[in-house]
matplotlib code that plots the C-alpha trace (Angstrom):
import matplotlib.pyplot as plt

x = [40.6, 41.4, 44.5, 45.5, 45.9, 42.7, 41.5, 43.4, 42.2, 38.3, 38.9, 40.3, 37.2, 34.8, 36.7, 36.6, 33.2, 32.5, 33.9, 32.4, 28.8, 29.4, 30.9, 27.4, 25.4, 27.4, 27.5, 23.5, 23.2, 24.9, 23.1, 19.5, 20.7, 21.8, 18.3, 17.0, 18.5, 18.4, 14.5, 14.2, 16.0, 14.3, 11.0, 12.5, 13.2, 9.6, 8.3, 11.1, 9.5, 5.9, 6.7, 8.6, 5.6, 3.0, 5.3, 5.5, 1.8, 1.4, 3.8, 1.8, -1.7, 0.1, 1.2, -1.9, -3.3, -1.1, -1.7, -5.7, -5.2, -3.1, -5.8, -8.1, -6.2, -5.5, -9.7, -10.1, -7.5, -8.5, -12.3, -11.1, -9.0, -12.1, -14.3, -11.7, -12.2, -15.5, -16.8, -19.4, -18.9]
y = [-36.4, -32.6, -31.2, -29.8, -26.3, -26.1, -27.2, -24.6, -22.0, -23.3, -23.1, -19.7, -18.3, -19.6, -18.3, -14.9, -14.7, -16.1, -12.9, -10.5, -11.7, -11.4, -8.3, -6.6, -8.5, -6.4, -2.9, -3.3, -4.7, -1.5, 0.9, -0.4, -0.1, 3.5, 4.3, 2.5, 4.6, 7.9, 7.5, 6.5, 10.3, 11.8, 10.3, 11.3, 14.4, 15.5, 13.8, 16.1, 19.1, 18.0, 17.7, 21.3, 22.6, 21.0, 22.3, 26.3, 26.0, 24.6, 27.5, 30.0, 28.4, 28.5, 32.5, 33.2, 31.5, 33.4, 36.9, 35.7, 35.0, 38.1, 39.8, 38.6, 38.4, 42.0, 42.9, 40.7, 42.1, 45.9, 44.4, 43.4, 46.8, 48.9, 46.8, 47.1, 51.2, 51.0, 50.4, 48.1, 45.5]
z = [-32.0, -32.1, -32.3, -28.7, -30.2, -31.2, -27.8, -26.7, -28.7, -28.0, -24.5, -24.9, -27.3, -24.4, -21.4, -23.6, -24.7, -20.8, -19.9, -22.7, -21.5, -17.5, -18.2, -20.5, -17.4, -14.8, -16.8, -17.4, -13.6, -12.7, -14.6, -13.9, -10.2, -10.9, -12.2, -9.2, -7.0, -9.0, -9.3, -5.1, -4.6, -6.6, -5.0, -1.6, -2.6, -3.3, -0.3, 1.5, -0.6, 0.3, 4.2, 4.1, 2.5, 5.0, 7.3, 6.2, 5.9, 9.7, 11.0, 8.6, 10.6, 14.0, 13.5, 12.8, 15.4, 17.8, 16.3, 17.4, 20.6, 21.1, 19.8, 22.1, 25.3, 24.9, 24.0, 27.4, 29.4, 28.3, 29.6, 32.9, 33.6, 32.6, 34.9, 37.7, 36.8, 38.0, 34.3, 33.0, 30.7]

ax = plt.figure().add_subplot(projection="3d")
ax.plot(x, y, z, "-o")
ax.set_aspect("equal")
plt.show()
């Protein structure tokens, strides 16, 4: 039979080594998880990018949109007021 010391002491060097190997599974738990999360930001922030430029790019179409119609509501209106002048068309 073993001496209780040495029981002890075994009991001690399993608890300790119990702890050493939770402890590296927790640290490398965490950092994966950091990288996890690191690497879903940076992925949101290019779909964030892409929708800001898709964005610009809409506003860009709609102003020039707008300067057309301008442009032709003021070529119609300048059509109607020199028909109403006794003009022809």
């Amino acid at each position: 039979m073993a001496h209780p010391v040495l029981l002890t002491l075994s009991a001690l060097a399993g608890a300790l080594a119990g702890y050493g190997a939770a402890t590296l599974y927790h640290r490398a738990r965490d950092r994966h998880r950091a990288a996890a999360v690191r690497l879903l930001h940076h992925a949101q922030d290019r779909d964030v990018a892409a929708l800001r430029r898709r964005l610009a790019d809409r506003t860009v179409a709609e102003d020039v949109l707008t300067a057309a119609t301008d442009t032709v509501d003021a070529a119609y209106a300048r059509t109607i007021r020199h028909i109403q002048e006794g003009g022809t068309p």
